[in-house]
mmCIF file of the N, C-alpha and C atoms, coordinates in Angstrom:
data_MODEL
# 
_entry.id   MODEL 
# 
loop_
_atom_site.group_PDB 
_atom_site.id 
_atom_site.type_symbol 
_atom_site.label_atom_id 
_atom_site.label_alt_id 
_atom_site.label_comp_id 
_atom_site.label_asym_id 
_atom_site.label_entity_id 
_atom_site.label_seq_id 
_atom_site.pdbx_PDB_ins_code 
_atom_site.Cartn_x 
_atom_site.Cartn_y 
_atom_site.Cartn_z 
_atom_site.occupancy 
_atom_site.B_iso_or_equiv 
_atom_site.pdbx_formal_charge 
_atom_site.auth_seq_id 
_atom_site.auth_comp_id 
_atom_site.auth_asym_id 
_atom_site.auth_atom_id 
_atom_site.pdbx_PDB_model_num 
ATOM 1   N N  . UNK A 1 1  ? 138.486 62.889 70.103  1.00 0.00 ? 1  UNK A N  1 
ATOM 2   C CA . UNK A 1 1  ? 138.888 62.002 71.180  1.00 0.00 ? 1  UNK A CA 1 
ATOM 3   C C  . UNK A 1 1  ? 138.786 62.681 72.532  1.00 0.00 ? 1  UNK A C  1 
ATOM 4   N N  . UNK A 1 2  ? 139.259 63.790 72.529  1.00 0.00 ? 2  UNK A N  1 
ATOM 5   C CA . UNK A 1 2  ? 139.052 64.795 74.086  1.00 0.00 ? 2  UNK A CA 1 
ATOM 6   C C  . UNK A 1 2  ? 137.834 64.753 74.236  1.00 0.00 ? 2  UNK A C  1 
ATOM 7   N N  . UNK A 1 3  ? 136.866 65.331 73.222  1.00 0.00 ? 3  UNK A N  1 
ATOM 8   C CA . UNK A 1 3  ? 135.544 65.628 73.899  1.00 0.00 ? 3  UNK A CA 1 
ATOM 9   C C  . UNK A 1 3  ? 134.773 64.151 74.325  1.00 0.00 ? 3  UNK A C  1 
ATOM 10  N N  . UNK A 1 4  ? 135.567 63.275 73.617  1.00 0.00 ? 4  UNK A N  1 
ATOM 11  C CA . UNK A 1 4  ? 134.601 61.617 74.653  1.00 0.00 ? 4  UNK A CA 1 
ATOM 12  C C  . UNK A 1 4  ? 135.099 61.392 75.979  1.00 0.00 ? 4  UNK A C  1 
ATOM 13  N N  . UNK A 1 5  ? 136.265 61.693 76.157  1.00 0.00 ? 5  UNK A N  1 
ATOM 14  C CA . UNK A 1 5  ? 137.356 61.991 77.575  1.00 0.00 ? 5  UNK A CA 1 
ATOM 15  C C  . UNK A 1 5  ? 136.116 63.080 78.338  1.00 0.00 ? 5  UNK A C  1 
ATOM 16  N N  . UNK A 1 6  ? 135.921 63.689 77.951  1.00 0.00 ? 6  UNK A N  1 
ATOM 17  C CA . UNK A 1 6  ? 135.807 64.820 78.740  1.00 0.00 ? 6  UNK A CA 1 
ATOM 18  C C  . UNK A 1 6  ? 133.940 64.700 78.946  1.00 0.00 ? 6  UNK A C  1 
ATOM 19  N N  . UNK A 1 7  ? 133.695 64.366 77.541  1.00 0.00 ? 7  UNK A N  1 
ATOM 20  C CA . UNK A 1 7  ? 131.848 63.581 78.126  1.00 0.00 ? 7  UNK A CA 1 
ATOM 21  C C  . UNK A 1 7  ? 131.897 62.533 79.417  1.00 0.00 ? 7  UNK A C  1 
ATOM 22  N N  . UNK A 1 8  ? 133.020 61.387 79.243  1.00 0.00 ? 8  UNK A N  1 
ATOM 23  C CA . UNK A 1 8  ? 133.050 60.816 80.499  1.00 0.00 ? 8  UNK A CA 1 
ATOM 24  C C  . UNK A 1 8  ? 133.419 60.976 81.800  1.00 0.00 ? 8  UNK A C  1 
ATOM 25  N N  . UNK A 1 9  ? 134.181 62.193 81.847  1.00 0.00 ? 9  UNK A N  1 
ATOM 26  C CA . UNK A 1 9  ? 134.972 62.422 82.942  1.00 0.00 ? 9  UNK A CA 1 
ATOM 27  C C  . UNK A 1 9  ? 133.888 63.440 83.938  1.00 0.00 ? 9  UNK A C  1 
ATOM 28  N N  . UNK A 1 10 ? 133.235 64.039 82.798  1.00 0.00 ? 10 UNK A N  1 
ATOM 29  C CA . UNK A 1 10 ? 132.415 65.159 83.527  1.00 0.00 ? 10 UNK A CA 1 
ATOM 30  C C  . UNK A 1 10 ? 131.095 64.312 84.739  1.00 0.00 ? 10 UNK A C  1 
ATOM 31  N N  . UNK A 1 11 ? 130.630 63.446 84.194  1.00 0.00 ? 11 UNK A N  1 
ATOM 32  C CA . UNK A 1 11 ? 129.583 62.917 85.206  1.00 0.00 ? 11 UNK A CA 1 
ATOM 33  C C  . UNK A 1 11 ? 129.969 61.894 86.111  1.00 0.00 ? 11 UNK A C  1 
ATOM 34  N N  . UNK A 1 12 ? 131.261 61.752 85.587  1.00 0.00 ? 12 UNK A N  1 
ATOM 35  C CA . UNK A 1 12 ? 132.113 60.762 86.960  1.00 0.00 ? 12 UNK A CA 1 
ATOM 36  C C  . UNK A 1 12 ? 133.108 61.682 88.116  1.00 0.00 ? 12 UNK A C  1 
ATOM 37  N N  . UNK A 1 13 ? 133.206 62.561 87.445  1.00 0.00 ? 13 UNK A N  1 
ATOM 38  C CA . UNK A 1 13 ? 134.033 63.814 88.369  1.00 0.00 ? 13 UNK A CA 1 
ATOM 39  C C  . UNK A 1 13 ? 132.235 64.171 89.323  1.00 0.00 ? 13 UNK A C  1 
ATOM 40  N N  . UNK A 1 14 ? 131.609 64.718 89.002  1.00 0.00 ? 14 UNK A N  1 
ATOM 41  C CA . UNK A 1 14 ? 130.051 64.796 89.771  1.00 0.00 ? 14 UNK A CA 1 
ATOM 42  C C  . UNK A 1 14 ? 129.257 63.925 90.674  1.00 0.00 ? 14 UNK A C  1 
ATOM 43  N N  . UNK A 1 15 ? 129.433 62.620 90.031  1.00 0.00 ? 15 UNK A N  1 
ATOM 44  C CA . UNK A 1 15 ? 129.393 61.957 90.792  1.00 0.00 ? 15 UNK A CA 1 
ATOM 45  C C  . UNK A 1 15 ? 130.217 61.625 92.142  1.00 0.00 ? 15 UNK A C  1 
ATOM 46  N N  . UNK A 1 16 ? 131.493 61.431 91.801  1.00 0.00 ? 16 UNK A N  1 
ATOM 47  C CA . UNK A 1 16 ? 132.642 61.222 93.169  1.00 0.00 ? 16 UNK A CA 1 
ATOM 48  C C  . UNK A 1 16 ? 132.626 62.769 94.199  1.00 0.00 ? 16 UNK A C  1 
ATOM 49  N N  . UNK A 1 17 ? 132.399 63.671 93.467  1.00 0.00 ? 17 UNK A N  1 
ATOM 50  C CA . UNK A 1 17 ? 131.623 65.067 94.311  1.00 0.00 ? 17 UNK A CA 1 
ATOM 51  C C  . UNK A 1 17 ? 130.736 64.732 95.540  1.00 0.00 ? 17 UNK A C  1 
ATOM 52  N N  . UNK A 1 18 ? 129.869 63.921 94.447  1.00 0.00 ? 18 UNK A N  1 
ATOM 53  C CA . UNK A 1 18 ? 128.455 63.970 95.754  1.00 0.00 ? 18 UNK A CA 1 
ATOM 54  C C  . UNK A 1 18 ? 128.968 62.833 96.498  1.00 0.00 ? 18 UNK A C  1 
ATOM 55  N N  . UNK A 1 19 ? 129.148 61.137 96.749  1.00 0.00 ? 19 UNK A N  1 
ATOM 56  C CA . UNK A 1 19 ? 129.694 61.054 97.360  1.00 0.00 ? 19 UNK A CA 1 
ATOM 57  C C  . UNK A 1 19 ? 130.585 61.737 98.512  1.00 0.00 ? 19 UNK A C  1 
ATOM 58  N N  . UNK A 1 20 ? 131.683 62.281 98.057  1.00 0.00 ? 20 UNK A N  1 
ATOM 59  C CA . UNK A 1 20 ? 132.665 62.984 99.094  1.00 0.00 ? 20 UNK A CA 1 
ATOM 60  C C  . UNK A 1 20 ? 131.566 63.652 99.802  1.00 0.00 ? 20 UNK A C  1 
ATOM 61  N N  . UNK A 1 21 ? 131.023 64.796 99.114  1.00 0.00 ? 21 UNK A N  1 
ATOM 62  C CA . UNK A 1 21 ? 130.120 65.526 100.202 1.00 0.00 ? 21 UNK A CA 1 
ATOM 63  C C  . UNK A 1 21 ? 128.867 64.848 101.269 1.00 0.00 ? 21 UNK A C  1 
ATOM 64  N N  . UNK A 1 22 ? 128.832 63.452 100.718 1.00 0.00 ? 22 UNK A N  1 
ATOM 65  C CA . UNK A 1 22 ? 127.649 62.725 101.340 1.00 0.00 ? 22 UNK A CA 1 
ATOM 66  C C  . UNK A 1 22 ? 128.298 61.723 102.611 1.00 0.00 ? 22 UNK A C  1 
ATOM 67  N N  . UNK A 1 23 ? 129.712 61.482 102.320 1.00 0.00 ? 23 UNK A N  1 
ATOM 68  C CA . UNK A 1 23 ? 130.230 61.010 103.187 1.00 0.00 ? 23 UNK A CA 1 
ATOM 69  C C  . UNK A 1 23 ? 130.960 62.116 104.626 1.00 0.00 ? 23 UNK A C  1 
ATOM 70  N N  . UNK A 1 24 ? 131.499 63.263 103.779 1.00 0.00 ? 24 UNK A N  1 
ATOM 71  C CA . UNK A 1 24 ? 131.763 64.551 104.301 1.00 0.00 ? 24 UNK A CA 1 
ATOM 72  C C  . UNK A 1 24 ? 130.085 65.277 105.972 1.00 0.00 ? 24 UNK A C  1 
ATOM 73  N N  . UNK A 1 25 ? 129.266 64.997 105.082 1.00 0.00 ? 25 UNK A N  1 
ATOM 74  C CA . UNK A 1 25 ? 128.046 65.521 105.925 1.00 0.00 ? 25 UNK A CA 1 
ATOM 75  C C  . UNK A 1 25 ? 128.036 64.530 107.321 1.00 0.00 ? 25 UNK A C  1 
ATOM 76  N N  . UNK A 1 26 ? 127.699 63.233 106.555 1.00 0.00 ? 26 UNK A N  1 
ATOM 77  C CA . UNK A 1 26 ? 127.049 62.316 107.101 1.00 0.00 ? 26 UNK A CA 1 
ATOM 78  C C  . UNK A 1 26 ? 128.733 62.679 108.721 1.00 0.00 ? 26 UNK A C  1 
ATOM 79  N N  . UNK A 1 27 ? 130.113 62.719 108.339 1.00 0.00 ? 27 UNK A N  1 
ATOM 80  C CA . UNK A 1 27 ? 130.872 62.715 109.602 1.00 0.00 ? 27 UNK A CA 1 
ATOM 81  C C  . UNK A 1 27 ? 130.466 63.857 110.124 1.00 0.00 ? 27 UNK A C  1 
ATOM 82  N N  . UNK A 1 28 ? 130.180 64.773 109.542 1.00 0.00 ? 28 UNK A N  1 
ATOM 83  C CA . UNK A 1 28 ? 129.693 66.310 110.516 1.00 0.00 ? 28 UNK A CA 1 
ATOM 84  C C  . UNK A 1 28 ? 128.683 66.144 111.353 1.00 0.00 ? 28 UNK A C  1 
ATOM 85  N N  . UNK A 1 29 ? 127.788 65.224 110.789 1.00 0.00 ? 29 UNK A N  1 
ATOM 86  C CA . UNK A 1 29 ? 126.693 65.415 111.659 1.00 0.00 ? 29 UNK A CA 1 
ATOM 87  C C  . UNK A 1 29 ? 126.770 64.472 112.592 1.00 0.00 ? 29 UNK A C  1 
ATOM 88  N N  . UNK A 1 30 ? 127.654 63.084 112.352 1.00 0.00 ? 30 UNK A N  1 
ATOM 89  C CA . UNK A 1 30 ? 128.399 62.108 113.605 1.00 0.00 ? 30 UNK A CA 1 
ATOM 90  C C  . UNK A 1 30 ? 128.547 63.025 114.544 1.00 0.00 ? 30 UNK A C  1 
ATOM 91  N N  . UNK A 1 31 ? 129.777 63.653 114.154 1.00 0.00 ? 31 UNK A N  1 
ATOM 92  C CA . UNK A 1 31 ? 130.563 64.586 115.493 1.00 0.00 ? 31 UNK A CA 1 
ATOM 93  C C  . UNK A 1 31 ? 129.367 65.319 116.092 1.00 0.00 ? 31 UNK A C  1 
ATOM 94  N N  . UNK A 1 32 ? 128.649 66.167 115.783 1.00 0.00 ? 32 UNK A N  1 
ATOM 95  C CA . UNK A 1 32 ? 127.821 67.412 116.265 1.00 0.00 ? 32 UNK A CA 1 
ATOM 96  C C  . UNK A 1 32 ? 127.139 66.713 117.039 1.00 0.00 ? 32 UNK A C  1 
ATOM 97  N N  . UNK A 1 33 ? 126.072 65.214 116.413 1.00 0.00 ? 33 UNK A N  1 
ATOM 98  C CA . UNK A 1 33 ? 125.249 64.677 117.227 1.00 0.00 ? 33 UNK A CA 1 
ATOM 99  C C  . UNK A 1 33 ? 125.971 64.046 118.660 1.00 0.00 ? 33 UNK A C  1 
ATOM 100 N N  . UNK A 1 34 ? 127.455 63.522 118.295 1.00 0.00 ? 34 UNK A N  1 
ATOM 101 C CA . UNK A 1 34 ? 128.041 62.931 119.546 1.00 0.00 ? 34 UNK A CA 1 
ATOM 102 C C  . UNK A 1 34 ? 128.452 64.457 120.549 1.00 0.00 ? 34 UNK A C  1 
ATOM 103 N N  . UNK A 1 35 ? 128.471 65.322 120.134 1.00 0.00 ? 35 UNK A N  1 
ATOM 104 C CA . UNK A 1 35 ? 129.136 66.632 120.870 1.00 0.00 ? 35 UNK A CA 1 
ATOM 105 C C  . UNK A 1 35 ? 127.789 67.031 121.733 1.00 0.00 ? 35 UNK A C  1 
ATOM 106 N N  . UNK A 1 36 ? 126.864 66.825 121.272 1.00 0.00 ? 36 UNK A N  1 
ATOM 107 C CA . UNK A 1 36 ? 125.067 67.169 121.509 1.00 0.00 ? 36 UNK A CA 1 
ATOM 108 C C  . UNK A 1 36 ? 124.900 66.476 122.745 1.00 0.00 ? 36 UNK A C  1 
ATOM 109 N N  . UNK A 1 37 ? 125.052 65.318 122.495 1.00 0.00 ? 37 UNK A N  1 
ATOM 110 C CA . UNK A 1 37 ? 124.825 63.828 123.593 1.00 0.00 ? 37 UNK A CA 1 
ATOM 111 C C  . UNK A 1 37 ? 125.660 63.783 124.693 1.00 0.00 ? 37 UNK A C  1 
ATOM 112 N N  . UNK A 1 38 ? 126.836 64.410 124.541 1.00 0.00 ? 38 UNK A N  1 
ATOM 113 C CA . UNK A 1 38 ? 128.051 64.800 126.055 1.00 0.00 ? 38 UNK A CA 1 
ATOM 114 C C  . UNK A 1 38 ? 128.000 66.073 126.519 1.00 0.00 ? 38 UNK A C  1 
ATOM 115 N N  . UNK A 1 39 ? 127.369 66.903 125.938 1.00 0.00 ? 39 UNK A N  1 
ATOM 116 C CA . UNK A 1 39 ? 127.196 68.545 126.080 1.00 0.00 ? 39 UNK A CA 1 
ATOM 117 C C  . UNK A 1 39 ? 125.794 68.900 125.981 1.00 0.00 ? 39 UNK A C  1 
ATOM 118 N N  . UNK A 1 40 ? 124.748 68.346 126.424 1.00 0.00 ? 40 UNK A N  1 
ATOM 119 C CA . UNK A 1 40 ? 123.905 68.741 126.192 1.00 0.00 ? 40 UNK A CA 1 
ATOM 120 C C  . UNK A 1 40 ? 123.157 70.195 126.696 1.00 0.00 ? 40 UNK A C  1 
ATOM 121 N N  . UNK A 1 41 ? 124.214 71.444 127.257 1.00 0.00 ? 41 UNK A N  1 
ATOM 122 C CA . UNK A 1 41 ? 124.239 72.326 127.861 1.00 0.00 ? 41 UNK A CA 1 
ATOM 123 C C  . UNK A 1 41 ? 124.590 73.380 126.807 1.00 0.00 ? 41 UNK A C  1 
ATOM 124 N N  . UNK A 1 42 ? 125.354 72.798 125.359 1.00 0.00 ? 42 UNK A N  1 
ATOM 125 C CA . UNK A 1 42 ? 125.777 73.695 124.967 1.00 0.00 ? 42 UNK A CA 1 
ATOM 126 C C  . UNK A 1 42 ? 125.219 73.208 122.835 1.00 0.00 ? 42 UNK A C  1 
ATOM 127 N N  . UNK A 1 43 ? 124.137 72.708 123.357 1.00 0.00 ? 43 UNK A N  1 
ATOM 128 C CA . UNK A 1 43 ? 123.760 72.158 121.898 1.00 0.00 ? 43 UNK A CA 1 
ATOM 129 C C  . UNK A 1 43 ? 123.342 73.483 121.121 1.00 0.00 ? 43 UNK A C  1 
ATOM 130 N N  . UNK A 1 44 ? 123.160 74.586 121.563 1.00 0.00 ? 44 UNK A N  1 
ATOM 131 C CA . UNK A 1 44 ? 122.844 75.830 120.494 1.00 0.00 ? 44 UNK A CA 1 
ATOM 132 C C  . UNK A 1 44 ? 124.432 76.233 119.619 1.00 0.00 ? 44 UNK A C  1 
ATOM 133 N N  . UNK A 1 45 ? 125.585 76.458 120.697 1.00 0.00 ? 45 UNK A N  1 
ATOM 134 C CA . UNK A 1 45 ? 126.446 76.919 119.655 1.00 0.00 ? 45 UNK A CA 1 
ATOM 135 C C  . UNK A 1 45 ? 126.801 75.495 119.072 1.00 0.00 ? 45 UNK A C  1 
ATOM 136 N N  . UNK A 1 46 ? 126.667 74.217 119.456 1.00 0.00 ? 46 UNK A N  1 
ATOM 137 C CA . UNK A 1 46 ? 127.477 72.976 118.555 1.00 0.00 ? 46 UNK A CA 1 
ATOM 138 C C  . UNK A 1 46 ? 126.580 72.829 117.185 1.00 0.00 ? 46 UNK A C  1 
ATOM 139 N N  . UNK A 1 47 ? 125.533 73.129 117.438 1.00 0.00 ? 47 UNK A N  1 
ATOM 140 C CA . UNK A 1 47 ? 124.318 73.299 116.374 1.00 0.00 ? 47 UNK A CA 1 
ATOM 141 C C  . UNK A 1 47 ? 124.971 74.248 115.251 1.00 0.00 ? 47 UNK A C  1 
ATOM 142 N N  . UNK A 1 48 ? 124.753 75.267 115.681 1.00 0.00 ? 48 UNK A N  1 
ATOM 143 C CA . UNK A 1 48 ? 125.239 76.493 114.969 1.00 0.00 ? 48 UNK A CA 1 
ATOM 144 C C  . UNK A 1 48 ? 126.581 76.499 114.147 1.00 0.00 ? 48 UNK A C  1 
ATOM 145 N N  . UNK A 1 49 ? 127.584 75.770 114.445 1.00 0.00 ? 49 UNK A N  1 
ATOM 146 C CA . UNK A 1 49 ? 128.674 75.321 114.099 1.00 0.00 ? 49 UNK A CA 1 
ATOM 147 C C  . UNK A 1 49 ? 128.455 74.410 113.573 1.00 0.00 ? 49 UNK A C  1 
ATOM 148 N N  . UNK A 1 50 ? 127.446 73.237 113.581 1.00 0.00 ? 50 UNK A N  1 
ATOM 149 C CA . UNK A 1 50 ? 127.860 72.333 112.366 1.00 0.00 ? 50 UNK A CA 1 
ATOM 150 C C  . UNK A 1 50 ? 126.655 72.668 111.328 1.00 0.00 ? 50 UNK A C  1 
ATOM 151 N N  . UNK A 1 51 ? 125.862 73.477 111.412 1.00 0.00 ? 51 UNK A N  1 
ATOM 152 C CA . UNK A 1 51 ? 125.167 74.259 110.278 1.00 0.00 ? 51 UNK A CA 1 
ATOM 153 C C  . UNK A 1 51 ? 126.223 74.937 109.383 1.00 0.00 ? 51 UNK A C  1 
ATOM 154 N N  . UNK A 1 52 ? 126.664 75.463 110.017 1.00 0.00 ? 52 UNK A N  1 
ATOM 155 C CA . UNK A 1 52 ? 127.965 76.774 109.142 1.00 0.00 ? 52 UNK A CA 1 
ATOM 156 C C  . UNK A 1 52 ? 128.417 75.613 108.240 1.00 0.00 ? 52 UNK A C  1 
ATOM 157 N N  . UNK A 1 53 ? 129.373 74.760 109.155 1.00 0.00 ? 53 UNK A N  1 
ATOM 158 C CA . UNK A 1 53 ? 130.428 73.762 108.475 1.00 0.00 ? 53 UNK A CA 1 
ATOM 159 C C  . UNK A 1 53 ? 129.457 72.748 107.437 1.00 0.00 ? 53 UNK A C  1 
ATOM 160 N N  . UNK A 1 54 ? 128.350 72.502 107.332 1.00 0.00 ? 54 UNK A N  1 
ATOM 161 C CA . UNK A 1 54 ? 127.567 71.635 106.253 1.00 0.00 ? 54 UNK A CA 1 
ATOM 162 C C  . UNK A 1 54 ? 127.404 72.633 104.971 1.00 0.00 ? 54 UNK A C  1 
ATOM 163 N N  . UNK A 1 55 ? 126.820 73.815 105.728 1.00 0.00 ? 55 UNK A N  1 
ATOM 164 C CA . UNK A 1 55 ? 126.854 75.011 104.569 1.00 0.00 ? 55 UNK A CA 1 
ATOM 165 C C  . UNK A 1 55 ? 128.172 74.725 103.657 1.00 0.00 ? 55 UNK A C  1 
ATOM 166 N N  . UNK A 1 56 ? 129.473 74.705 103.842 1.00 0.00 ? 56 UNK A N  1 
ATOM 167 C CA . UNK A 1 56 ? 130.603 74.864 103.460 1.00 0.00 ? 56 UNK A CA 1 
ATOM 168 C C  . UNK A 1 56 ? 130.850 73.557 102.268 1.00 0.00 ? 56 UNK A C  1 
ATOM 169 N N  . UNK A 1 57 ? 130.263 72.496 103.149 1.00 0.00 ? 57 UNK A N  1 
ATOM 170 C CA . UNK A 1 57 ? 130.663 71.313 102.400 1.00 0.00 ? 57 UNK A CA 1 
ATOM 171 C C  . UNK A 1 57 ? 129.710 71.283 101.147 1.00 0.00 ? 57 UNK A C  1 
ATOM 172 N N  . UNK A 1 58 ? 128.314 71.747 101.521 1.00 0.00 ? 58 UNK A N  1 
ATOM 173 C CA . UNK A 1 58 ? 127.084 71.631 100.015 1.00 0.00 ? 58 UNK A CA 1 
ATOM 174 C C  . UNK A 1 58 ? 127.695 72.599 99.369  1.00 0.00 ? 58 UNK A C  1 
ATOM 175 N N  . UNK A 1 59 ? 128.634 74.237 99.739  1.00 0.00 ? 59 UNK A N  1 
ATOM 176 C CA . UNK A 1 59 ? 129.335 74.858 98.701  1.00 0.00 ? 59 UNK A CA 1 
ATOM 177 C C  . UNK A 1 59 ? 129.880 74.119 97.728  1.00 0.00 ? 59 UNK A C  1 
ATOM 178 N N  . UNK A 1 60 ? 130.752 73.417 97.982  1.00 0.00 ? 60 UNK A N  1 
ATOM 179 C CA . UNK A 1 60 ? 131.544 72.511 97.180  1.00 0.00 ? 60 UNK A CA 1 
ATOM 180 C C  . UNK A 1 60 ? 130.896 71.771 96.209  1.00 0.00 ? 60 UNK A C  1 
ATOM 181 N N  . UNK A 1 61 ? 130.204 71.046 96.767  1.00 0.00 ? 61 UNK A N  1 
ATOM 182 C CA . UNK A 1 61 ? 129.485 70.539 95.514  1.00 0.00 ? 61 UNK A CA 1 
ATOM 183 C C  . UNK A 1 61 ? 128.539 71.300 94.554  1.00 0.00 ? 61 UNK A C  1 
ATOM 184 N N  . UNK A 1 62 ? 128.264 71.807 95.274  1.00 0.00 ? 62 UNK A N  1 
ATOM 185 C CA . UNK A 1 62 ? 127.683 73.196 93.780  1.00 0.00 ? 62 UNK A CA 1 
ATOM 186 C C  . UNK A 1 62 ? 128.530 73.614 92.996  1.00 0.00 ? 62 UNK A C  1 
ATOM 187 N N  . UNK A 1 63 ? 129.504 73.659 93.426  1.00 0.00 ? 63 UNK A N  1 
ATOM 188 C CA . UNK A 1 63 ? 130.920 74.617 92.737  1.00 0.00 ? 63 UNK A CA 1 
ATOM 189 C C  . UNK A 1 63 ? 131.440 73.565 91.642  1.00 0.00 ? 63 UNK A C  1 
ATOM 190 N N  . UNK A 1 64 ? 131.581 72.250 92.492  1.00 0.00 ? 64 UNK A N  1 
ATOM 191 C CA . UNK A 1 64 ? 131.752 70.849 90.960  1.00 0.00 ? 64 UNK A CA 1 
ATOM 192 C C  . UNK A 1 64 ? 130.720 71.013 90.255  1.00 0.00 ? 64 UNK A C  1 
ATOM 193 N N  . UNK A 1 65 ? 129.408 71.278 90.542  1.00 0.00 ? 65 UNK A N  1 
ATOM 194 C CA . UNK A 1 65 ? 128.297 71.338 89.842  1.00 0.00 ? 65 UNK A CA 1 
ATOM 195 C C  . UNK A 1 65 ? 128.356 72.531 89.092  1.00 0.00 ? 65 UNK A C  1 
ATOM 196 N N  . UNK A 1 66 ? 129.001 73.707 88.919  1.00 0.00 ? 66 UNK A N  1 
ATOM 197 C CA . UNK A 1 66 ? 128.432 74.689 88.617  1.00 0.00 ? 66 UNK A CA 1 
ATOM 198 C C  . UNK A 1 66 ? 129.651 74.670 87.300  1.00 0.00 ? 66 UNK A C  1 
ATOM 199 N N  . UNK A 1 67 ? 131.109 73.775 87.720  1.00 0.00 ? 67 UNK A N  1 
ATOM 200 C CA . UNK A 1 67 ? 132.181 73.672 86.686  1.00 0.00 ? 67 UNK A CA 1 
ATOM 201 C C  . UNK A 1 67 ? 132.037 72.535 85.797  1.00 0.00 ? 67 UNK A C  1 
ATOM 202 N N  . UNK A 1 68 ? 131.114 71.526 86.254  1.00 0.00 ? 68 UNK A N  1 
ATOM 203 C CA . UNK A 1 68 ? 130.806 70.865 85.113  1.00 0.00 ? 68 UNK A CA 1 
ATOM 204 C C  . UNK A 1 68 ? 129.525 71.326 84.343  1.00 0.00 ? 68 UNK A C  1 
ATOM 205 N N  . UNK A 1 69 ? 128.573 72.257 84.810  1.00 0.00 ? 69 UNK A N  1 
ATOM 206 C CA . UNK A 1 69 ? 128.331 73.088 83.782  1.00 0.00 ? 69 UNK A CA 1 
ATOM 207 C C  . UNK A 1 69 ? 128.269 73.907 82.802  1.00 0.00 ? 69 UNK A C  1 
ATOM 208 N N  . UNK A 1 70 ? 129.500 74.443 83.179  1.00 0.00 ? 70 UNK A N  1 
ATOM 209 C CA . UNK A 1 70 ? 130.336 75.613 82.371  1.00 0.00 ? 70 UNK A CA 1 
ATOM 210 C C  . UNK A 1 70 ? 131.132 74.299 81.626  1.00 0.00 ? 70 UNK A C  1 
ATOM 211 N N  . UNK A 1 71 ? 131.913 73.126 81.698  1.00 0.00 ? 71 UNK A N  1 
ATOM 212 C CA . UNK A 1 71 ? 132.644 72.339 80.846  1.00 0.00 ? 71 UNK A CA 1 
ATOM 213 C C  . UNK A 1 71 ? 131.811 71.587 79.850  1.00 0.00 ? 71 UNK A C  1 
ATOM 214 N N  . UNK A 1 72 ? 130.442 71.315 79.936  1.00 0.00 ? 72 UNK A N  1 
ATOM 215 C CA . UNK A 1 72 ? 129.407 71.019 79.087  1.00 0.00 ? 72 UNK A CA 1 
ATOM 216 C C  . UNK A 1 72 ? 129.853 71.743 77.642  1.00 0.00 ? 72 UNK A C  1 
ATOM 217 N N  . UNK A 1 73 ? 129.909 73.010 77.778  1.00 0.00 ? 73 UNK A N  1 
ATOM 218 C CA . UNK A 1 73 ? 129.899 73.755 76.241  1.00 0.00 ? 73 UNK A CA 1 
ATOM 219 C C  . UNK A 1 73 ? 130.653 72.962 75.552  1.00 0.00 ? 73 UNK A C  1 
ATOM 220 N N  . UNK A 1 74 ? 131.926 72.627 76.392  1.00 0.00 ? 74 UNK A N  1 
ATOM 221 C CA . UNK A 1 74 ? 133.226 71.838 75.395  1.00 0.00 ? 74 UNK A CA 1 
ATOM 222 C C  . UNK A 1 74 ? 133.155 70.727 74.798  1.00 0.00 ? 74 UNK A C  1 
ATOM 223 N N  . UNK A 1 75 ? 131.787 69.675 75.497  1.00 0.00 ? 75 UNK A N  1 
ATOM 224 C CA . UNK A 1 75 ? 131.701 68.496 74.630  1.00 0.00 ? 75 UNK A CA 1 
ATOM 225 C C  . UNK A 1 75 ? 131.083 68.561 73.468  1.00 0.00 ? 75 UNK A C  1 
# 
């Protein structure tokens, strides 16, 4: 009974991952592009800063990705 729990949970936990991170990006790059468009004097460091901070957010989803790989063995 766990391992059908846990077959289903694993590609719906992955899924709601990418989401979050797709909704997560898509506001980073709102802000940066609106910070770009009122600052256009200082678009290298706002750049640079929302590179870092996207870096951070695709971490995450690798990391769901990398724990529902390792939870695979269990089904």
């Amino acid at each position: 009974m766990d391992g059908n729990i846990l077959g289903l949970a694993l590609p719906i936990g992955l899924g709601m991952a990418a989401i979050g991170s797709g909704l997560g990006l898509g506001k980073a790059i709102e802000g940066g592009m609106n910070a770009m468009g009122r600052q256009p004097e200082a678009i290298g460091q706002i750049q640079t800063a929302m590179i870092i901070g996207c870096a951070f957010i695709e971490a995450l989803t690798i990391y769901a990705l990398l724990a529902i790989i390792m939870l695979m063995g269990k089904v």
